[in-house]
N, CA, C and O of each residue as an XYZ file, in Angstrom:
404
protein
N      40.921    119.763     76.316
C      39.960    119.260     75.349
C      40.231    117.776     75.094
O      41.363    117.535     74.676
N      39.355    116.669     75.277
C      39.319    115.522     74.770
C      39.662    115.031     73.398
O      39.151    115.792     72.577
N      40.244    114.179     72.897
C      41.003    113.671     72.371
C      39.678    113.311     70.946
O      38.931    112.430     71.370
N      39.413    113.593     70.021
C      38.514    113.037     68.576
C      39.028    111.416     68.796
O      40.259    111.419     68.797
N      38.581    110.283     68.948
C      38.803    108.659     68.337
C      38.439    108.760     67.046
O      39.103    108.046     66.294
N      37.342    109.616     66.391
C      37.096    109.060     64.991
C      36.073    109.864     64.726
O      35.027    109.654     65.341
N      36.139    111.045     63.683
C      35.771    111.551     63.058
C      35.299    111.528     61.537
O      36.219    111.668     60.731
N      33.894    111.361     60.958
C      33.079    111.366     60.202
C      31.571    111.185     59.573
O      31.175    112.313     59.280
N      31.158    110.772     59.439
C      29.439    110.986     59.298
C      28.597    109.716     59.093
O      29.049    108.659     58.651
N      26.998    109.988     59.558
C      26.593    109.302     59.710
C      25.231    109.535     58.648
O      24.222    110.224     58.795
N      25.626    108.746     57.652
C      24.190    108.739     56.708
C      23.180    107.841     56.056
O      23.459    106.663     55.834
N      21.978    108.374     55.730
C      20.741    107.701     55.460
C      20.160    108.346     54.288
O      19.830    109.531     54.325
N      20.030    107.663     53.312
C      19.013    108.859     52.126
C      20.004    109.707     51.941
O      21.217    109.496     51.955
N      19.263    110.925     51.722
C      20.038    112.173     51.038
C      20.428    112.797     52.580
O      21.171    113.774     52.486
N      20.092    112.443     53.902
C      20.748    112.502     54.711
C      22.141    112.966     54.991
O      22.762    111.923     54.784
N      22.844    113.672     55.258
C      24.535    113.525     55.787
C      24.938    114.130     57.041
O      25.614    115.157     56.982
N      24.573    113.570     58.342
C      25.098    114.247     59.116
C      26.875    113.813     60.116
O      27.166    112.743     60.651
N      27.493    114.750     60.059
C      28.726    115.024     60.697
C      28.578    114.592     62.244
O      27.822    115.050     63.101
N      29.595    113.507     62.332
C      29.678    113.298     63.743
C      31.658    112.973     63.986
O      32.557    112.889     63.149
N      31.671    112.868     65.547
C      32.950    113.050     65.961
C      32.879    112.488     67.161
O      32.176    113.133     67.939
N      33.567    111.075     67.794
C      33.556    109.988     68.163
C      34.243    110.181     69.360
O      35.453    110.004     69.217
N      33.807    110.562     70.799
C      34.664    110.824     71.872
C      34.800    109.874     72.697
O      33.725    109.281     72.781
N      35.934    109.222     73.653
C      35.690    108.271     74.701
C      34.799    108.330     75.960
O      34.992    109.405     76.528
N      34.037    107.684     76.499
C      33.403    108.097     77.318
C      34.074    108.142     78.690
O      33.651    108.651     79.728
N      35.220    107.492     78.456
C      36.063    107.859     79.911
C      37.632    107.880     79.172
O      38.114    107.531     78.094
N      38.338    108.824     81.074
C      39.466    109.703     80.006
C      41.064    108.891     80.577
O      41.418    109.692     81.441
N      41.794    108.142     80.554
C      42.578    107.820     81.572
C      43.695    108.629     81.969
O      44.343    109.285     81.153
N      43.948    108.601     83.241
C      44.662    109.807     83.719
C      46.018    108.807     84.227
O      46.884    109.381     84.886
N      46.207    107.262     83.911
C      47.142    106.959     84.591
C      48.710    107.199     83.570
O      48.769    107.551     82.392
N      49.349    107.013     84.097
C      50.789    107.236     83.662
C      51.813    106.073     82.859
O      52.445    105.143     83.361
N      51.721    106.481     81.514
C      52.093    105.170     80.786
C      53.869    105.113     81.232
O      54.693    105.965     80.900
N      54.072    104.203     81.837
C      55.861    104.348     81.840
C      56.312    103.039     81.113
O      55.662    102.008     80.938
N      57.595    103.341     80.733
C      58.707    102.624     79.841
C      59.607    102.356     80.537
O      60.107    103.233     81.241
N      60.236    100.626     80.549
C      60.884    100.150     81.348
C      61.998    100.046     80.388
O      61.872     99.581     79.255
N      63.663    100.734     81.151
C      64.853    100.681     81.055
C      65.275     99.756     81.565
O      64.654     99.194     82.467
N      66.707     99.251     81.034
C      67.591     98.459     81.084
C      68.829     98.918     81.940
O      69.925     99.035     81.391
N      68.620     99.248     83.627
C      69.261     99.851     84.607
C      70.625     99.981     84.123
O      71.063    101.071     84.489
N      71.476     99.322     83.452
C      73.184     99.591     83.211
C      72.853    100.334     82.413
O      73.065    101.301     83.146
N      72.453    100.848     81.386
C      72.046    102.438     80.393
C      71.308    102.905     79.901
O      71.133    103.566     78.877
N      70.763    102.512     80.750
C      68.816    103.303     80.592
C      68.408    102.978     79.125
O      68.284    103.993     78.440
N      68.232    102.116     78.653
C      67.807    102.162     77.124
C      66.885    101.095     77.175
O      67.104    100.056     77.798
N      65.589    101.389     76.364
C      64.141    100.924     76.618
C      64.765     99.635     76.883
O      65.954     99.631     77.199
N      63.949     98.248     76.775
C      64.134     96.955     76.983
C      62.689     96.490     75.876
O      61.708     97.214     75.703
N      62.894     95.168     75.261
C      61.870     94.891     74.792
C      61.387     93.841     74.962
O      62.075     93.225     75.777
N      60.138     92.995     74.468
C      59.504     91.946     74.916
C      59.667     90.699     73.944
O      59.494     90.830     72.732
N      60.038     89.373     74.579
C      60.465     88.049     73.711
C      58.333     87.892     73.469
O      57.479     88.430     74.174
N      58.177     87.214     72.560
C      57.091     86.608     72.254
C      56.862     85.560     72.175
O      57.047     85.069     71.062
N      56.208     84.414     73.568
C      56.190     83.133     73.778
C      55.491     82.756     73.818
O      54.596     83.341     74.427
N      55.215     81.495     73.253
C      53.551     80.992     73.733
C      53.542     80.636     74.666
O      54.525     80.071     75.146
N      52.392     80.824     75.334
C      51.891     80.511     76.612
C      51.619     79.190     76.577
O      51.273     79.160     77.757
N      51.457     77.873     76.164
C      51.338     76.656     76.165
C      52.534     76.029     76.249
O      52.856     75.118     77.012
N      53.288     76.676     75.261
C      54.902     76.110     75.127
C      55.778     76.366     76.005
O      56.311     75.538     76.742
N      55.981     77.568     75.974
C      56.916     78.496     76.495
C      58.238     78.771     75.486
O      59.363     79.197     75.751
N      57.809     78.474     74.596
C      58.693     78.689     73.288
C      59.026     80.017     72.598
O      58.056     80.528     72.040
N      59.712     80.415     72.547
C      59.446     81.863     71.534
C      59.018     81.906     70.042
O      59.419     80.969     69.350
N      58.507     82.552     69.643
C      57.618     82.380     68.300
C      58.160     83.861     67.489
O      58.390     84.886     68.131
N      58.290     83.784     66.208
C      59.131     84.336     65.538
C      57.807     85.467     64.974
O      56.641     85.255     65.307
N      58.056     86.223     64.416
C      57.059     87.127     64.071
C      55.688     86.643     62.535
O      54.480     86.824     62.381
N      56.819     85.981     61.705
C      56.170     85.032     60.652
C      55.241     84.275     60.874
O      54.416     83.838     60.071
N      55.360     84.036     62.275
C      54.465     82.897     62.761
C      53.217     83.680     63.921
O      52.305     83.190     64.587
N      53.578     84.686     63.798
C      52.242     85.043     64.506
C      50.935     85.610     64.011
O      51.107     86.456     63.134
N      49.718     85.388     64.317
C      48.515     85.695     64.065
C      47.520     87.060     64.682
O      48.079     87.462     65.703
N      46.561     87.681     64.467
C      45.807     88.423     65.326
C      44.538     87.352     65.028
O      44.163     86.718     64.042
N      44.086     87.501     66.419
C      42.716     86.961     66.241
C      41.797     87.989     67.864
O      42.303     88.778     68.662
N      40.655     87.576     67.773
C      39.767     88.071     68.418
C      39.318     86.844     69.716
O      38.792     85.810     69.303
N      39.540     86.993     71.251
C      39.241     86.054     71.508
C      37.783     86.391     72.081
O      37.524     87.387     72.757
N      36.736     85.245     71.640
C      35.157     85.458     72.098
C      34.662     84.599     73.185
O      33.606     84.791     73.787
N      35.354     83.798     73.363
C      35.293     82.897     74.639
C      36.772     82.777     75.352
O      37.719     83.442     74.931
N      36.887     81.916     76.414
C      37.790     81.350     77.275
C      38.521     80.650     76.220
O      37.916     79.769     75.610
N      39.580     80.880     75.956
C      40.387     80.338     75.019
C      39.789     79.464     73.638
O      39.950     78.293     73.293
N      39.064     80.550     73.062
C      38.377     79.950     72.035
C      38.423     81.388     70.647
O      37.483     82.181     70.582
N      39.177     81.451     70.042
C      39.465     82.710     69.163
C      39.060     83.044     67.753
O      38.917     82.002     67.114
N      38.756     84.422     66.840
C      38.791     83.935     65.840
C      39.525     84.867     65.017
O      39.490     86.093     65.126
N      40.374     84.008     63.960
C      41.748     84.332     64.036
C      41.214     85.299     62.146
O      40.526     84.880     61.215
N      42.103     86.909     62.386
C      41.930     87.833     61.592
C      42.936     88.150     60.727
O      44.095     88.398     61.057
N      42.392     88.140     59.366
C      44.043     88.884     58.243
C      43.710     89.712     58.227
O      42.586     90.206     58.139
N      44.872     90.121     58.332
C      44.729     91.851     57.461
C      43.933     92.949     56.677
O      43.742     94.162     56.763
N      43.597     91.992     55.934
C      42.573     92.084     55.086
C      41.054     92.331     55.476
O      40.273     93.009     54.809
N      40.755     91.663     56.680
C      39.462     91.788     57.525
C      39.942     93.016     58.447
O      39.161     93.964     58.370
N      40.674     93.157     59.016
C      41.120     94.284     59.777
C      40.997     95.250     58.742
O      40.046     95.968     59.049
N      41.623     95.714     57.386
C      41.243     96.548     56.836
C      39.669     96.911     56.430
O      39.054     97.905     56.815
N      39.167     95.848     55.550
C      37.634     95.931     55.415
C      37.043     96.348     56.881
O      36.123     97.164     56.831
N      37.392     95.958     58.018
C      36.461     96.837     59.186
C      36.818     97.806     59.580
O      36.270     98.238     60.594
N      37.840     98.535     58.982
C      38.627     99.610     59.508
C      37.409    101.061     59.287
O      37.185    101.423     58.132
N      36.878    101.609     60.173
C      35.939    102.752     60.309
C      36.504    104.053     59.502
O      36.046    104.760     58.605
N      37.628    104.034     60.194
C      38.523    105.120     59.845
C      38.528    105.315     58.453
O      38.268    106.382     57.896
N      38.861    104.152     57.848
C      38.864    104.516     55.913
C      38.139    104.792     55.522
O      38.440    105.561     54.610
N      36.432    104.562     55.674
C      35.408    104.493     55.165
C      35.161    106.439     55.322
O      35.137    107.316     54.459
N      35.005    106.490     56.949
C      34.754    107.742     57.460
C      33.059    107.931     57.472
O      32.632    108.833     58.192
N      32.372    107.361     56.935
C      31.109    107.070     56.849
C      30.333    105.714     57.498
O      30.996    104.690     57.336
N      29.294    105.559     58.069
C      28.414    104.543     58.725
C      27.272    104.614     58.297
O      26.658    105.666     58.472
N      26.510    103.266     57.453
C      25.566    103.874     56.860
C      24.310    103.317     57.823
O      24.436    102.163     58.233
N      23.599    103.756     58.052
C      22.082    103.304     58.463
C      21.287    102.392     57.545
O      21.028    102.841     56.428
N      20.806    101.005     57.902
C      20.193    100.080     57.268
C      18.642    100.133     57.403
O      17.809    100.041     56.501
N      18.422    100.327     58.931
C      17.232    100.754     59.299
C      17.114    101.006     60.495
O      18.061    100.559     61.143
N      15.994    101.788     61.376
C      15.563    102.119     62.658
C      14.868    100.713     63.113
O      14.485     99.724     62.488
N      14.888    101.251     65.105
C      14.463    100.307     65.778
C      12.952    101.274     66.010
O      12.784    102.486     66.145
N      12.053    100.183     65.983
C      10.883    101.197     66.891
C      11.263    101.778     68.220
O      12.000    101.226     69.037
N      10.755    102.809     68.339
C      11.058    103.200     70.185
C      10.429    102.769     71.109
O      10.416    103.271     72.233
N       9.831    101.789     70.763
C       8.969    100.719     71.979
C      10.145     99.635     72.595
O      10.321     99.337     73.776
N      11.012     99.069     71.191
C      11.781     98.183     71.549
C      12.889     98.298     72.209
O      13.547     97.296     72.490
């Protein structure tokens, strides 16, 4: 059975209908974890900028969205929460498209 992404409803008016959010494709490849050959114990990743080649400390890092070729727009927390689907659990309908368009 496929995996739920996101489960909850979709309403309009006195409307409420129940929906449940599946991927449309399933990946079958094999996630592996790279060890540290003298005792097998995971290994982890430095965080550098790619311009610098500097390592950058965690304080100093950002999420952003990139929408062009190195052109980004940079997200708090705070916007990540407000778009978060999951909390809401609801999507509301503003209005229909004609079915011509």
């Amino acid at each position: 059975m496929q995996k739920i992404l996101w489960k909850g409803a979709i309403s309009f008016g006195l409307v409420h209908i129940p929906v449940r959010l599946y991927a449309a494709e399933t990946s079958h490849g094999l996630d592996l974890t790279m060890l540290d050959r003298r005792d097998f114990w995971p290994i982890g990743y430095t965080r550098v900028n790619k311009r610098t080649g500097k390592e950058v400390d965690w304080e100093n890092i950002a999420k952003a969205y990139e929408y062009e070729s190195e052109q980004f727009v940079v997200l708090t927390d705070e916007d990540i929460k407000r778009a978060n689907v999951k909390a809401t659990q609801t999507i509301d309908i503003q209005a229909f498209v004609d079915a011509r368009e």
